[in-house]
N, C-alpha and C positions, 0 to 999 in steps of 0.2 A: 504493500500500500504506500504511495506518494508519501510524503512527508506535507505538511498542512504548510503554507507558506504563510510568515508571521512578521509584522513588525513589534520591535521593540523602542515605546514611543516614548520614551525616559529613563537615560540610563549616564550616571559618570564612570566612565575608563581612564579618566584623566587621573584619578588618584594613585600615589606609590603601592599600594597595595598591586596594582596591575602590571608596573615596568618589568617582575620577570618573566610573565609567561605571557605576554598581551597577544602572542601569533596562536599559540594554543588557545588561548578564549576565543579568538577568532574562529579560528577552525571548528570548535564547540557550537558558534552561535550559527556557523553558516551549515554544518550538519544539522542543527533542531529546525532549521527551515526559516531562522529571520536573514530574511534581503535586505533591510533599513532597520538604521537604528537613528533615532536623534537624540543627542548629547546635548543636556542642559547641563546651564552655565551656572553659577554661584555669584562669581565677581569678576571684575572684567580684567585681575592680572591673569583669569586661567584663559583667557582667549587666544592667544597666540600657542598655548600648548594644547587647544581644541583642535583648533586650526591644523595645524599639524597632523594631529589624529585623521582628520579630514582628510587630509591628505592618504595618507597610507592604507585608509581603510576606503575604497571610493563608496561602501553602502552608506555613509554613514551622513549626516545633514547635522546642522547644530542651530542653538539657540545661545542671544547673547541678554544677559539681566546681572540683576543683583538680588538675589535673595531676603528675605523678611530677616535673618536671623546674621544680616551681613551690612548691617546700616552702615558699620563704623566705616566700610569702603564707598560708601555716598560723597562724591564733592562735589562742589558746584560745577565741573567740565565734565561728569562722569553722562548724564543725557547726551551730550554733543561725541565722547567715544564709543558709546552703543551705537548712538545712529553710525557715524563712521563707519564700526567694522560690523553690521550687519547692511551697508551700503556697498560694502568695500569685496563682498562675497558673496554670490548667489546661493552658495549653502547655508546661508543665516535663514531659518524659514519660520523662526520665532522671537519673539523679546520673551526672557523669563531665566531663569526661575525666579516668579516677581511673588508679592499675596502679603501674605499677615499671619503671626503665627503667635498667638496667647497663650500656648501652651507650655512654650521654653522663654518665653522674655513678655514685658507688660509695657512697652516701649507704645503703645498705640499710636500716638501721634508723630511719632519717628519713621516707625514703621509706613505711616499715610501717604511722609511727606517723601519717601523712596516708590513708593508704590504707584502715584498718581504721576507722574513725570514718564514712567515707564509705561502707564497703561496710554498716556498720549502718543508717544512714540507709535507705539505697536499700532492705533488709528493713522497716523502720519504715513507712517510705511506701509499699511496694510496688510500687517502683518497678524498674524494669532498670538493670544499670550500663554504661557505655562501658567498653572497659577498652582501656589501652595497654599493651601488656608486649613491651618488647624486650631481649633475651638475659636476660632474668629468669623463662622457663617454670617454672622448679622453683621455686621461693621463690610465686611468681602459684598455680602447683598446689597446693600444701602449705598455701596460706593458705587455696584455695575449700574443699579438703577439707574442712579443721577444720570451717570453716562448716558443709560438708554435712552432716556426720556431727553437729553440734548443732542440724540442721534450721534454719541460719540462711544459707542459701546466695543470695543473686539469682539471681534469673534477668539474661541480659546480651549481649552482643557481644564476642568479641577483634576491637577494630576494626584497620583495615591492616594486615592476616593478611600474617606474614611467617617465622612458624615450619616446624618440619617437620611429616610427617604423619605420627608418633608424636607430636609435641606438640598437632596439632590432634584428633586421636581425645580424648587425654584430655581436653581443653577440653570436645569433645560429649556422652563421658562422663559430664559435669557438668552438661550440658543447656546449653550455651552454643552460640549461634549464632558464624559464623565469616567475616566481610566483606573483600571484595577490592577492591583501593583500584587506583590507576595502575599500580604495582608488579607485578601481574600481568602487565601488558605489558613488562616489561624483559625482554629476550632471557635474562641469564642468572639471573632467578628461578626456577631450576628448583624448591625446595621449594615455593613458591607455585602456581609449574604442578601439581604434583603434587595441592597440594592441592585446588585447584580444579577437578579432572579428580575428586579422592576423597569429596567433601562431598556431604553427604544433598542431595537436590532442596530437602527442606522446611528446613535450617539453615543456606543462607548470605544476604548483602546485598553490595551492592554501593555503593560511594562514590568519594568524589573524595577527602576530607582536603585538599580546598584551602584554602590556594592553593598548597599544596605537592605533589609528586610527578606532576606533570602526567605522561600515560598518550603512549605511542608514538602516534604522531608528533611529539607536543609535548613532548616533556620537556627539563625546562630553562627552558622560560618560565612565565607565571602559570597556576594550574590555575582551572577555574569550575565548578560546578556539570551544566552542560552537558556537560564532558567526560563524565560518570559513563556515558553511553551509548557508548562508547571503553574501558571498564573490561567492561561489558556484553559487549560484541562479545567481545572478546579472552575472557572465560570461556565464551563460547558454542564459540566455536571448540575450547577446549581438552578442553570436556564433549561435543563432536562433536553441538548442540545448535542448532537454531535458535535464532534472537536472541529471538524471543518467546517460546519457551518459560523461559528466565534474565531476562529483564526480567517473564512472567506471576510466576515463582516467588520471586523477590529480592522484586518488590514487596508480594507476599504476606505472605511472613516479613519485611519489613520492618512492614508493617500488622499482622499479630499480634505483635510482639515489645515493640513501641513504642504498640499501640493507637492510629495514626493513623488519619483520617478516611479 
């Protein structure tokens, strides 16, 4: 039987953890059947070592932001080097990892004022945004709102969907796709099951976020791109779905969200 073709639509390789076997994890990700990977950013001194990656791996597309839990890299020229180098590369197919996140820092209005600068941009360019938002649903809603309502809204991903499903409705309410990371296979994710059994065929993605959250059986140790067919499986099961049918549809809406090849 084929192997199910997959994107993995959030993933960092950039970290030391990977420099000694990075052609091995390759070789891992391009047997479990992912063609495209996009590599979000953090901060923008990892851009030129993304970049790079980009280079070597040609599946690979990336995203350039700053993070919620990364303000202290905010200066006032840091809007004008995002735009730069996802003007500067037609493999920039995102602004992010942008969002808000309450759960590790209480910086809110810090957080806003990194957040809102970036979510213009991604309008500007038209481009999608990553978003991360953990226990910050309300403040993350209220902000795309406004946008909507002055027709300034991105289109985007809540990437490692970890909300409930009143939170994820309003998110699709807003036209936001909705991706399920290793987390879906934690026995007591039940919001996440939930959601993943509720989500349109055509608005969700599927990822890793590695090297973090590595997906049951693994978790605990380094996560790879590869695993994202372990994220697959376990929404398959939950949507009562064959595998191909969540790897045809993920991949899908990953290629229309992100305009991959």
């Amino acid at each position: 039987m084929a192997t199910p073709t997959l994107i993995d639509s959030h993933c960092h390789i950039v970290f030391r953890n990977f420099e000694d076997d990075l052609d091995e994890v390759a070789s891992r990700w391009r047997e479990a059947g992912v063609v495209s990977l996009l590599h979000a950013c953090v901060e923008p001194a990892e851009i030129p070592a993304i970049r790079a990656l980009a280079d070597r791996f040609p599946e690979m597309r990336y995203s350039v932001g700053v993070h919620p839990l990364d303000t202290k890299h905010w200066t006032p020229s840091t809007a004008q080097e995002l735009r730069e180098a996802a003007q500067a590369d037609d493999r920039v197919v995102a602004i992010g990892e942008l969002g808000l996140d309450l759960f590790r820092d209480s910086n809110l209005e810090e957080q806003l004022n990194v957040l809102r600068p970036q979510l213009e941009l991604a309008v500007d360019l038209a481009k999608p945004v990553i978003i991360h938002c953990r226990d910050a649903a309300q403040p993350m809603l209220k902000e795309l709102r406004a946008l909507k309502a002055a027709g300034r809204c991105p289109a985007g991903v809540m990437h490692c969907w970890g909300g409930t499903p009143e939170e994820m409705d309003a998110f699709l309410e807003l036209g936001f796709y909705i991706s399920f990371s290793g987390t879906v296979t934690f026995p007591k994710a039940i919001d996440t099951h939930a959601c993943a059994r509720q989500v349109p065929q055509d608005r969700f993605l599927v990822e890793t976020d590695c090297p973090f959250l590595a997906p049951v059986p693994r978790r605990g140790k380094r996560n790879e791109p590869s695993f994202v067919s372990a994220v697959a499986r376990r929404v398959a099961e939950l949507r009562d779905q064959p595998l191909e049918a969540v790897a045809e549809s993920s991949t899908a809406n990953a290629r229309r969200l992100f305009a991959l090849p």
